[in-house]
C-alpha positions as CSV (number, residue, x, y, z in Angstrom):
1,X,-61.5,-77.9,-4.4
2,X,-58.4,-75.6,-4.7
3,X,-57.0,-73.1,-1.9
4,X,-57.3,-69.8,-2.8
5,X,-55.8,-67.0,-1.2
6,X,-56.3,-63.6,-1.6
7,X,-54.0,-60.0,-0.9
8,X,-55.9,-57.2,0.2
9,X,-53.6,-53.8,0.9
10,X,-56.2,-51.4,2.6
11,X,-55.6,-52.0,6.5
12,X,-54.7,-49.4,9.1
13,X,-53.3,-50.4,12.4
14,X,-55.7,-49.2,15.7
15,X,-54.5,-48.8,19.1
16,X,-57.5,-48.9,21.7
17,X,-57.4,-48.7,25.1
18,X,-59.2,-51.5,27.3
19,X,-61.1,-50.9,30.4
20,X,-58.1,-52.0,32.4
21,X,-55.9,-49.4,30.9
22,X,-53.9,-51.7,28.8
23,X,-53.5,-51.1,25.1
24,X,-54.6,-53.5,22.5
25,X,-53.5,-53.1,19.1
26,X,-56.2,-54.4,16.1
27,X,-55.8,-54.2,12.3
28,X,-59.0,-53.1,10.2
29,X,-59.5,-52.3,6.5
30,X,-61.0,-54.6,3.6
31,X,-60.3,-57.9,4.7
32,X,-62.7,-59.4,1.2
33,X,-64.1,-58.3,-1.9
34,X,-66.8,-59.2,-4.0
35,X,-67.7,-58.1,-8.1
36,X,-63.8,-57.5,-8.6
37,X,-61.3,-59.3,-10.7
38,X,-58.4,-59.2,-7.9
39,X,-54.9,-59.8,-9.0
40,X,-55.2,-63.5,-9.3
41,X,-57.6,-63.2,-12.1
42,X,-61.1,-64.1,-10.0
43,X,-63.9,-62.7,-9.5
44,X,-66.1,-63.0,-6.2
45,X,-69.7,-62.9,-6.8
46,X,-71.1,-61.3,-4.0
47,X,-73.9,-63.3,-3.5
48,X,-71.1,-66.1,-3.1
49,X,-69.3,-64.1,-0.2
50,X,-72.2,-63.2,1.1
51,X,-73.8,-66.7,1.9
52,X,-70.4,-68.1,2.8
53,X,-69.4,-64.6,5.6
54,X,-72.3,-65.2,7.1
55,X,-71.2,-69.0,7.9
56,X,-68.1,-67.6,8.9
57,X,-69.3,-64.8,11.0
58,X,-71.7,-67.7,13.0
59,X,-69.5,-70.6,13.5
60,X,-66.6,-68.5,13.9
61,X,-66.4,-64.8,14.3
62,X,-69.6,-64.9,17.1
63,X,-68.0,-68.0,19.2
64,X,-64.4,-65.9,19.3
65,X,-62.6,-68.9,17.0
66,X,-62.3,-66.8,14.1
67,X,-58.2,-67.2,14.2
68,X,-55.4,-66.3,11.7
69,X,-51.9,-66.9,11.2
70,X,-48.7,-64.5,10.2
71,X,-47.2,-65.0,6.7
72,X,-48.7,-67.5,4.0
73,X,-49.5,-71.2,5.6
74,X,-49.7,-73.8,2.8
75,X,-52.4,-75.6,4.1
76,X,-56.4,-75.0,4.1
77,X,-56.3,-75.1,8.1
78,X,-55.4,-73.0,10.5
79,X,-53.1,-74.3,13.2
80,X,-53.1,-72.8,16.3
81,X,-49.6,-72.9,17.2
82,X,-48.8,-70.2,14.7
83,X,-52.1,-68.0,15.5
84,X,-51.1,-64.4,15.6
85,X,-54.6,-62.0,15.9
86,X,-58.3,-63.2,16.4
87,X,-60.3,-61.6,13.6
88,X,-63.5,-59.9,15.5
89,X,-66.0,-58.6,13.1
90,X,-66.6,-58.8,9.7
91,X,-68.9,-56.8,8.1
92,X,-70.6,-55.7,4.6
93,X,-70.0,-52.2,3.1
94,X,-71.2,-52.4,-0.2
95,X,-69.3,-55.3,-2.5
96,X,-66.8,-55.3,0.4
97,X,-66.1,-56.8,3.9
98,X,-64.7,-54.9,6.4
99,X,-62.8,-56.5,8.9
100,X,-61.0,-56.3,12.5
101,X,-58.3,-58.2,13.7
102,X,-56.9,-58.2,17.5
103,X,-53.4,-59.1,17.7
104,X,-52.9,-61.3,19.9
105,X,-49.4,-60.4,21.5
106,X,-48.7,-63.1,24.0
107,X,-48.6,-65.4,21.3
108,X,-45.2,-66.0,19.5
109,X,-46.7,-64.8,16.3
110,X,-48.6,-61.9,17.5
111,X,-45.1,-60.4,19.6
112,X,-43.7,-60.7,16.3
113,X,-46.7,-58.9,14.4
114,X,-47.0,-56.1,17.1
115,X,-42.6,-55.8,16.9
116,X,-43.8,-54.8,13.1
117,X,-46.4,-52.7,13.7
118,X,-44.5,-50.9,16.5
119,X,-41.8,-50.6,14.1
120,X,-44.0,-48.6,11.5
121,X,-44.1,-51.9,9.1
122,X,-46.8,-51.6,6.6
123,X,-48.9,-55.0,6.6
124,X,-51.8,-56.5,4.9
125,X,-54.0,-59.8,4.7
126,X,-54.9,-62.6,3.0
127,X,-58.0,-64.6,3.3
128,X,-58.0,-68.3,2.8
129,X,-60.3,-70.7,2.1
130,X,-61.4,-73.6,-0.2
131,X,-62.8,-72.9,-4.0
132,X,-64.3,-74.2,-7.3
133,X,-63.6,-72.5,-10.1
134,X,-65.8,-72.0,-13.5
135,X,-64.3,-69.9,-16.6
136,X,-66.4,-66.9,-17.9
137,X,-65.3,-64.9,-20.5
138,X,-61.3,-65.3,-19.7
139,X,-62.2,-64.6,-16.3
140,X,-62.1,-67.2,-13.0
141,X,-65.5,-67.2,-11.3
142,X,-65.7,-68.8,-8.1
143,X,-68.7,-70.3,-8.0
144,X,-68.0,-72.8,-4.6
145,X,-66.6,-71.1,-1.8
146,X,-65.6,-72.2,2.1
147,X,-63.7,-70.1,4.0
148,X,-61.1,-71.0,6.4
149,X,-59.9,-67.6,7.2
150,X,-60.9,-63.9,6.4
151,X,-57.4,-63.1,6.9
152,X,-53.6,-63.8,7.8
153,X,-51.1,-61.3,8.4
154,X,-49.0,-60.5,5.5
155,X,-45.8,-58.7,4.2
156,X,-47.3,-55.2,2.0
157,X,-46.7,-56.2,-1.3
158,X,-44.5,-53.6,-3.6
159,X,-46.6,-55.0,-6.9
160,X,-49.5,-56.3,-8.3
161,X,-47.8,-60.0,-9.0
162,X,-45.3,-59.7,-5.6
163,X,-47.3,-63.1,-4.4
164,X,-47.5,-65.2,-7.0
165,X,-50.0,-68.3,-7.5
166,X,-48.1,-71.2,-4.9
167,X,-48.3,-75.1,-6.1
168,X,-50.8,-75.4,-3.3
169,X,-53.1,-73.2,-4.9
170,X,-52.7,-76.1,-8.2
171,X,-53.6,-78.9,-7.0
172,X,-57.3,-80.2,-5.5
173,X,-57.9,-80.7,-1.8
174,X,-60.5,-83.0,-0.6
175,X,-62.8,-83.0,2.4
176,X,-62.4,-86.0,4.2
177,X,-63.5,-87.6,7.9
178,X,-59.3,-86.4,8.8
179,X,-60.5,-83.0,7.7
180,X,-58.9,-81.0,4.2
181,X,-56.1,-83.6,2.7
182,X,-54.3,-82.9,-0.8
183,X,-55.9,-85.2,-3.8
184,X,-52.5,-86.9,-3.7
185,X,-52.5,-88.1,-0.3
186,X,-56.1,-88.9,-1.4
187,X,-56.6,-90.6,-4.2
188,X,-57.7,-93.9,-2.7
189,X,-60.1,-92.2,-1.1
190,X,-61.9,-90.4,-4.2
191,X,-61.8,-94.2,-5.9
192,X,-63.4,-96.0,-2.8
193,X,-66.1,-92.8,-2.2
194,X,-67.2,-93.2,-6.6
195,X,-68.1,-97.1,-5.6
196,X,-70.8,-95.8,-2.6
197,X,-74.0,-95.0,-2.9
198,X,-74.9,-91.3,-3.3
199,X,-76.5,-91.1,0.0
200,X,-73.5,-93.0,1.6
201,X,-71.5,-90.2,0.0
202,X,-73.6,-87.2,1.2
203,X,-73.2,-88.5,4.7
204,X,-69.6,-89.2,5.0
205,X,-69.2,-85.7,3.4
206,X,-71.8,-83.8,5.9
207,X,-70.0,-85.9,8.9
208,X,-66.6,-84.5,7.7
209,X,-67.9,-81.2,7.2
210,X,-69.9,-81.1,10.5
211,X,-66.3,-82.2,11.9
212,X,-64.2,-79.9,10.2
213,X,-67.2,-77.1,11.6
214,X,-66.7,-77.8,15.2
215,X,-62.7,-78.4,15.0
């Protein structure tokens, strides 16, 4: 599958007070959209979003694990040691998903995200996650879709092609028991899984999977 990440623009930056009195700062806006060639050339179908937010939104969102990091990490996963907001709801608004993020400001990241916001810097997000691609008239449909995260914390882009395609979003990645590795790093792995038995195959894949789930 290849990581695909995706800039969306419309976020405003909410201050809300908690019951302690202490301010908490959150991002919201379009955090994913569905029906629309973006600016990379794909197309969401919303049915695809849909089955794979609602994943997200159980295993993640609902369990307060739902984390994401400042700038653009080259990797599928999200490492917690650069974690700058938890991302708190996501919901459906017509081909969209709206979403709210809390910064979190004790981390290294989030001081660094709420120094920007503080500072009048406009920001925006970019979801993450895993994708097979099919060609439809020109156009790149995702038809396979697993999301890591609905969104890191971005610089505003001044144009349409200000992030451009990174080799990591080139090359396939490949579910394995040590969780998302490049098919490089791989490749022994793809040879020795084509000489097992299908259901051999769907097991090792629903154990790394299960795995990558609960990580």
């Amino acid at each position: 599958m290849l990581l695909l990440r995706e800039i969306n623009e419309q976020i405003e930056v909410l201050e809300e007070l908690a019951s302690n009195g202490q301010k908490n700062l959150f991002l919201e806006g379009v955090f994913l959209q569905g029906n629309l060639k973006n600016r990379n050339g794909r197309i969401y179908p919303i049915e695809v979003l849909d089955k794979e937010v609602g994943k997200y939104n159980e295993n993640y969102v609902q369990k307060h694990r739902a984390f994401g990091e400042l700038d653009h990490p080259s990797t599928p996963s999200v490492n917690l040691k650069n974690v700058s907001h938890l991302i708190t709801s996501l919901k459906k608004e017509s081909n969209n998903y709206i979403g709210k993020a809390k910064i979190l400001t004790e981390t290294s990241n989030g001081k660094t995200v709420k120094a920007l916001m503080e500072g009048g810097c406009s920001l925006g997000v970019s979801s993450r996650g895993m994708g097979a691609l099919k060609e439809q008239n020109g156009t790149k449909v995702v038809e396979q879709y697993f999301l890591t995260t609905a969104a890191d914390i971005v610089a505003d882009p001044s144009a349409p092609d200000a992030f451009p395609q990174s080799v990591f979003e080139q090359v396939e990645w490949i579910l394995s028991t040590e969780g998302w590795v490049k098919q490089e790093a791989g490749y022994n792995l793809v040879q020795e899984m084509k000489q097992k038995s299908k259901a051999v195959r769907e097991e090792q894949f629903l154990r790394a999977f299960t795995k990558l789930l609960m990580s």
